[in-house]
C-alpha positions as CSV (number, residue, x, y, z in Angstrom):
1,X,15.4,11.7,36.0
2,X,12.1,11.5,34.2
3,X,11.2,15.2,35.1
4,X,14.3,16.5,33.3
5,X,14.2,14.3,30.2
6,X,10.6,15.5,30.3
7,X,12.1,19.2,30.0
8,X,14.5,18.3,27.4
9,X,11.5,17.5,25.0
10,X,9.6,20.5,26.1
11,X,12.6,22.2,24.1
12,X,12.8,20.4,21.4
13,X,15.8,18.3,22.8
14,X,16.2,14.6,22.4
15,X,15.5,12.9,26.2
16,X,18.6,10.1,26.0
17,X,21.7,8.9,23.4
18,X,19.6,6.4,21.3
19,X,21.5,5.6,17.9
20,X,18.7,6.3,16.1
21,X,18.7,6.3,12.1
22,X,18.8,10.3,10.7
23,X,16.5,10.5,8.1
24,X,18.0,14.5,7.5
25,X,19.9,14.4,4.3
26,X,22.4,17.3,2.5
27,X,20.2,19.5,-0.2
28,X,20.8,17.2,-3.1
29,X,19.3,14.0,-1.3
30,X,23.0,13.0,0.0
31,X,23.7,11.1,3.4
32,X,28.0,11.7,3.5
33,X,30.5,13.5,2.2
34,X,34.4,13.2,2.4
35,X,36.6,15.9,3.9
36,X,40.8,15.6,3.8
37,X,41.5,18.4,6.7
38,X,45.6,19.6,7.2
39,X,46.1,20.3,4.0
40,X,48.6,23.1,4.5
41,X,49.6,24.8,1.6
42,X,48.5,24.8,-2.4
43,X,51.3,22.3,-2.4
44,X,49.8,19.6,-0.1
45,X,46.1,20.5,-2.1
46,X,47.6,19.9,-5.3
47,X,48.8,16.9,-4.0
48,X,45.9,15.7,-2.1
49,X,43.7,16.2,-5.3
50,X,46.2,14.6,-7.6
51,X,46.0,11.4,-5.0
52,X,42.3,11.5,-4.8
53,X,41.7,10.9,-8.6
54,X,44.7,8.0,-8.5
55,X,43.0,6.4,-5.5
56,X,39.4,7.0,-7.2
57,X,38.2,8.9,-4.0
58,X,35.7,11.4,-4.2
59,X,36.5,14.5,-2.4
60,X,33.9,17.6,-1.6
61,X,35.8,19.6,1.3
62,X,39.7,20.3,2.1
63,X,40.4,21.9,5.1
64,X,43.9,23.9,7.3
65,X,44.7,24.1,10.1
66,X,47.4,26.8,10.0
67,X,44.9,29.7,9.2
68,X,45.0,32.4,6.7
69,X,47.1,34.2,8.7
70,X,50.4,31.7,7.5
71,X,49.5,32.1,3.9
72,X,50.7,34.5,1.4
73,X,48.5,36.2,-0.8
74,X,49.4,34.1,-4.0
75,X,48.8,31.3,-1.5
76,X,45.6,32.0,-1.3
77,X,44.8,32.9,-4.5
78,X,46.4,29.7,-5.9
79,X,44.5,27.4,-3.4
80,X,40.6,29.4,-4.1
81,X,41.9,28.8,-8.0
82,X,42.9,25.3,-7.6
83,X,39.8,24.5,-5.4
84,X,37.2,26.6,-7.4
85,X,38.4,25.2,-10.3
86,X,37.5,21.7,-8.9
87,X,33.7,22.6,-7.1
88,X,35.8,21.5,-4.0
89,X,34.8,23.5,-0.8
90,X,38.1,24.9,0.9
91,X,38.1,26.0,4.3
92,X,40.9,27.8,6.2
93,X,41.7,28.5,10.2
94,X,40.4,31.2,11.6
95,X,43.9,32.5,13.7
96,X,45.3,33.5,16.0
97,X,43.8,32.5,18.6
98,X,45.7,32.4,22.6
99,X,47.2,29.0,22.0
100,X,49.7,30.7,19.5
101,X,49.9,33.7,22.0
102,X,51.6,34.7,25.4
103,X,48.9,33.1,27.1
104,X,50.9,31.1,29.8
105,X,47.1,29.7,31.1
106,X,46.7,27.8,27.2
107,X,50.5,25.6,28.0
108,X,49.7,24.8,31.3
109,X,48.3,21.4,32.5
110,X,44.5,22.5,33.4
111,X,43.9,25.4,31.0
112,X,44.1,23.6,27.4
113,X,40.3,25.0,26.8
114,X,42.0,28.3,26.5
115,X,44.0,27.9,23.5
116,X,41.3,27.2,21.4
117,X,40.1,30.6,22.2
118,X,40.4,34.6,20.8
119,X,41.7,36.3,23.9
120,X,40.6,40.1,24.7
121,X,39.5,42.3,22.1
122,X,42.7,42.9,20.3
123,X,42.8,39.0,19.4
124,X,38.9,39.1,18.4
125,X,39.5,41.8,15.9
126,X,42.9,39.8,14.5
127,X,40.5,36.4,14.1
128,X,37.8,38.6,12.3
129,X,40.6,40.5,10.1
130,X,41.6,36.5,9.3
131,X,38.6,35.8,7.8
132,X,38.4,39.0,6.1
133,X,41.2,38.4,4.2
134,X,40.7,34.8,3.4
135,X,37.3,35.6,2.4
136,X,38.8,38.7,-0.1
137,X,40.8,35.8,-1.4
138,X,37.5,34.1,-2.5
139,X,37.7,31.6,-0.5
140,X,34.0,31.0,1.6
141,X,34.8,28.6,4.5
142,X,36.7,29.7,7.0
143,X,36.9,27.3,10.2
144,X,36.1,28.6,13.9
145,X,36.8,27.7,17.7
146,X,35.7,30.6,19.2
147,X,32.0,31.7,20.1
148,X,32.9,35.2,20.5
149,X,34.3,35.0,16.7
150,X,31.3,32.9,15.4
151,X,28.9,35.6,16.9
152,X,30.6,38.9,15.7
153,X,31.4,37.2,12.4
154,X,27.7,36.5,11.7
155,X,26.6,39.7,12.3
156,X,29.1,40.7,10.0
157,X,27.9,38.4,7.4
158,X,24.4,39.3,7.6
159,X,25.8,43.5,7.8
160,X,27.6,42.3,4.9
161,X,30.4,43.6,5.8
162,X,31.4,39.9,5.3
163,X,30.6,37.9,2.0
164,X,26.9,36.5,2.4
165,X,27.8,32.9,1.3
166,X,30.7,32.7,3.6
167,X,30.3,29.4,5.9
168,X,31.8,29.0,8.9
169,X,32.8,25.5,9.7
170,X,33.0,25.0,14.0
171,X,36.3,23.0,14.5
172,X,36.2,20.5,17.0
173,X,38.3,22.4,19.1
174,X,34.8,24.4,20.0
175,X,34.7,21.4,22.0
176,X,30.6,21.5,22.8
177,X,29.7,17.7,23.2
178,X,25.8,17.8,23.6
179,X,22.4,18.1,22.0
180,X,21.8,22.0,23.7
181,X,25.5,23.2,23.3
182,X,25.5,22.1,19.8
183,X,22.2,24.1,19.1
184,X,23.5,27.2,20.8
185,X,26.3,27.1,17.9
186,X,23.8,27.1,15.1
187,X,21.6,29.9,16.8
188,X,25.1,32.0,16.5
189,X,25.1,31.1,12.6
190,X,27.5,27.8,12.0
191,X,26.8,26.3,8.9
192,X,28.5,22.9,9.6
193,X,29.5,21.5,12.9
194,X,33.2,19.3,13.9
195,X,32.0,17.2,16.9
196,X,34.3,15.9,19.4
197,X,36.2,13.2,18.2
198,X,35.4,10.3,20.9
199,X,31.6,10.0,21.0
200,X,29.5,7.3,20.8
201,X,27.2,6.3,18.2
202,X,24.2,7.4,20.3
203,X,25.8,10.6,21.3
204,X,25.8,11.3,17.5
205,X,22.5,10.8,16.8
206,X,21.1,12.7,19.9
207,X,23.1,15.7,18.1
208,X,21.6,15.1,15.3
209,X,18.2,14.4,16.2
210,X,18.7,18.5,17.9
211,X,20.0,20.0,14.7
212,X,20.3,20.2,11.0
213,X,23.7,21.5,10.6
214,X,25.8,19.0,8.9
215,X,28.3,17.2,10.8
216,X,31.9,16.9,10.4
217,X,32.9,13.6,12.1
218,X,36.5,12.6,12.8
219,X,36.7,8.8,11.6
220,X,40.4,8.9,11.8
221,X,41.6,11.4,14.4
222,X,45.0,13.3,14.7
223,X,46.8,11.7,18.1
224,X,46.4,14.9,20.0
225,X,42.4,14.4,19.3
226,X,42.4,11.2,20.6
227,X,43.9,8.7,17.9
228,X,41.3,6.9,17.5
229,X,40.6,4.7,13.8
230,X,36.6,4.2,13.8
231,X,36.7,3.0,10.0
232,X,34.3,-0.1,10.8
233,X,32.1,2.0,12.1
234,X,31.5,4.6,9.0
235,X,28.6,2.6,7.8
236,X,26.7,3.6,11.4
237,X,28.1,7.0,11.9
238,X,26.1,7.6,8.4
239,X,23.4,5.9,9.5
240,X,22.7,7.9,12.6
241,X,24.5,11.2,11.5
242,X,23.4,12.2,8.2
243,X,24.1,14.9,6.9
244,X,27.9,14.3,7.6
245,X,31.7,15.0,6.7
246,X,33.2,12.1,6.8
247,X,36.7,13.0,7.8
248,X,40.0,11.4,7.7
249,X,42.7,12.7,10.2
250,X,45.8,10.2,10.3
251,X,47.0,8.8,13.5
252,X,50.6,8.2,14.1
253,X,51.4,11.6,12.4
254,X,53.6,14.5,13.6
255,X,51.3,17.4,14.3
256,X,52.5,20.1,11.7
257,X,50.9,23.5,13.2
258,X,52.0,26.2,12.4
259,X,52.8,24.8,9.0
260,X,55.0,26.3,6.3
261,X,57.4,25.7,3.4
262,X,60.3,24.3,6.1
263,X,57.5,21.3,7.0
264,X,56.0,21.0,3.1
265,X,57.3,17.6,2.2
266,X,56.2,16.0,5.6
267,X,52.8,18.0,4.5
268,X,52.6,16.6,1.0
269,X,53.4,12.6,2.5
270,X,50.6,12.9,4.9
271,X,47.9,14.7,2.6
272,X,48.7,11.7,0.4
273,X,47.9,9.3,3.4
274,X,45.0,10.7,4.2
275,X,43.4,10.2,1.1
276,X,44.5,6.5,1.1
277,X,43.1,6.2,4.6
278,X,39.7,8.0,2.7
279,X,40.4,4.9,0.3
280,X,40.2,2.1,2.6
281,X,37.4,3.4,5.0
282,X,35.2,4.3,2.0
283,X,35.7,0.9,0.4
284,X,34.4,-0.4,4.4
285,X,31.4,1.9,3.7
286,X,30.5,0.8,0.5
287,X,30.8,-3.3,2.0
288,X,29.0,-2.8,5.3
289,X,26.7,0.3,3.7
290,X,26.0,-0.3,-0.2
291,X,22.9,2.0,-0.1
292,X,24.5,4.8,1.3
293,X,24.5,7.8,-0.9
294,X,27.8,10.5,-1.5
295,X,26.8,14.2,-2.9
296,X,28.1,14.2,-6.9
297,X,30.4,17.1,-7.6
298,X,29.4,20.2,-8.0
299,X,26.8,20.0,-4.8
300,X,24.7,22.0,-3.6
301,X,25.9,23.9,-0.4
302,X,29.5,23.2,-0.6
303,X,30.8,26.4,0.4
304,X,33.5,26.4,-3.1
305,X,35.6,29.3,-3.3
306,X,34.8,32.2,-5.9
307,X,37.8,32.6,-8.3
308,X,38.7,35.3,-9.7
C-alpha cells in the first residue's frame, strides 16, 4: 500500500484517516457554526427563529429541502426578508431532480443514487431555472446534489448570468465520501460541502486536511440518512473539522418532502425540536469543548439573502 499512499501525497491528498486537529478556521477566526436544515416554509423559519432566541441558540444558516420550486413568490420574498433581516444565511433545494420524476430506476431497490440526480437535459435546465428564481428572490444559497448542476451553474455564476455571491451548498445527497471526490466538488465551484452522514472522526479530518470548503456535518441525522445522534461527539467533529456547520437533523421524525401548507404544523413542531436538539448538543460542546469558538452574527461569508 505504501506506493499508493505515496501517490496520494504527490497530489496533495492526505495518505490515511488520522483524526487529526484542523487548524483551518471560517474568515472571522471561527471553528463552528449551527445550521437548522427542513425548515419548509416562512412559517417553520419564523418559528425556528422565534425558538432559537427562547432556547438562547445561536443560529447562522437555515436550510429546505423542498426547493424553490414548492414556494410561491411571496414565499420567497417573506423568507429572504425574514432571513436578511436577521444576517442568517438561507439556503433552498435546488429541484427537481429524477427522484420526484418518472424515473422508475430512482424507486427501485439498487438505483437510489439516481434520485439525487438532474436527469437529461430538460431536468438540468428546470434545476438551473430553480436557482434562477430563488436567486431573483434574493436569496444566495441554493443547495445542490447534482455535478452536472454544480458545473453549469458555476459557469453561470462567473458569466454572471447568475448573482456573483450566490453559494452553492453540496447536499449530502451528492454522496462523495473521500478526500479526492470531495476536492473534485470544490474544483466545480461549491462553496460549502454536506458530507455523508456516517463517517468517522478520521474520515473527517482526511476531508479536511484535502480542502478548505467548510463542512456541513449531520450531528443529528434524519432516519432516512442514517439516524444517527453523535451529540457527544461535537466537541471532536470541531476539533478535526473546522471550518464546520454543525447541523441538527431530528431522528424519529416523519420525512416531510415535498412539503407544503397541508404538512405546516408537523413542520413548525419539528423546526422547534430541532433547535432544542441545537440546545442540548451545544450545551455538550461548550462542557466537553469550552475553547471552541462560534462565528458572531453578522459573519463574514454567510451567504445572507439580499432583501429588497
Amino acid at each position: 500500500m505504501r506506493q499508493t499512499r505515496d501517490f496520494l501525497r504527490s497530489l496533495g491528498l492526505p495518505t490515511d484517516d488520522t483524526a487529526a486537529t484542523s487548524d483551518k478556521r471560517f474568515p472571522d477566526g471561527a471553528q463552528y457554526r449551527v445550521e437548522i436544515p427542513s425548515t419548509e416554509g416562512p412559517e417553520v423559519l419564523d418559528a425556528v427563529l422565534a425558538e432559537a432566541d427562547e432556547r438562547g441558540v445561536l443560529v447562522h444558516r437555515i436550510s429546505q429541502g423542498s426547493g424553490g420550486m414548492l414556494l410561491t413568490d411571496d414565499e420567497l420574498a417573506a423568507m429572504s426578508t425574514t432571513a436578511a433581516a436577521r444576517s442568517v444565511e438561507l439556503s433552498l433545494f435546488a429541484r427537481p431532480l429524477a427522484g420526484w420524476d418518472t424515473s422508475a430506476m430512482a424507486v427501485s431497490s439498487g438505483g437510489a443514487p439516481v434520485a439525487a440526480q438532474a436527469r437529461g437535459t430538460d431536468q438540468l435546465v428546470h434545476v438551473l431555472e430553480d436557482i434562477r428564481r430563488t436567486a431573483e428572490s434574493g436569496i444566495r444559497s441554493v443547495l445542490i446534489t447534482d455535478l452536472g448542476v454544480l458545473k453549469v451553474a458555476s459557469a453561470m455564476r462567473e458569466a454572471g448570468d447568475l448573482p456573483g455571491d450566490l453559494q452553492f451548498k453540496i447536499s449530502v445527497q451528492m454522496g462523495l465520501a473521500n478526500p479526492a471526490s470531495v476536492r473534485i466538488a470544490e474544483d466545480l465551484g461549491a462553496d460549502t460541502y454536506n458530507v455523508p452522514t456516517d463517517l468517522s472522526l478520521g474520515q473527517l479530518a482526511a476531508i479536511r486536511a484535502a480542502t478548505d470548503l467548510p463542512l456541513d456535518v449531520y450531528v443529528e441525522s434524519p432516519d432516512d440518512m442514517g439516524g444517527f445522534v453523535r451529540h457527544f461527539e461535537i466537541a471532536e467533529i470541531v476539533r478535526v473539522a473546522a471550518p464546520v456547520y454543525v447541523k441538527f437533523g431530528l431522528r424519529n421524525a416523519p420525512n416531510i418532502y415535498p412539503s407544503g401548507s397541508h404538512l405546516t404544523d408537523t413542520a413548525v413542531r419539528l423546526g422547534r425540536e430541532r433547535v432544542r436538539r441545537a440546545q442540548i448538543g451545544l450545551g455538550l460542546l461548550r462542557r466537553y469543548a469550552p475553547e471552541a469558538v462560534a462565528s458572531a452574527l453578522p459573519a463574514e461569508g454567510l451567504a445572507v439573502p439580499v432583501s429588497g
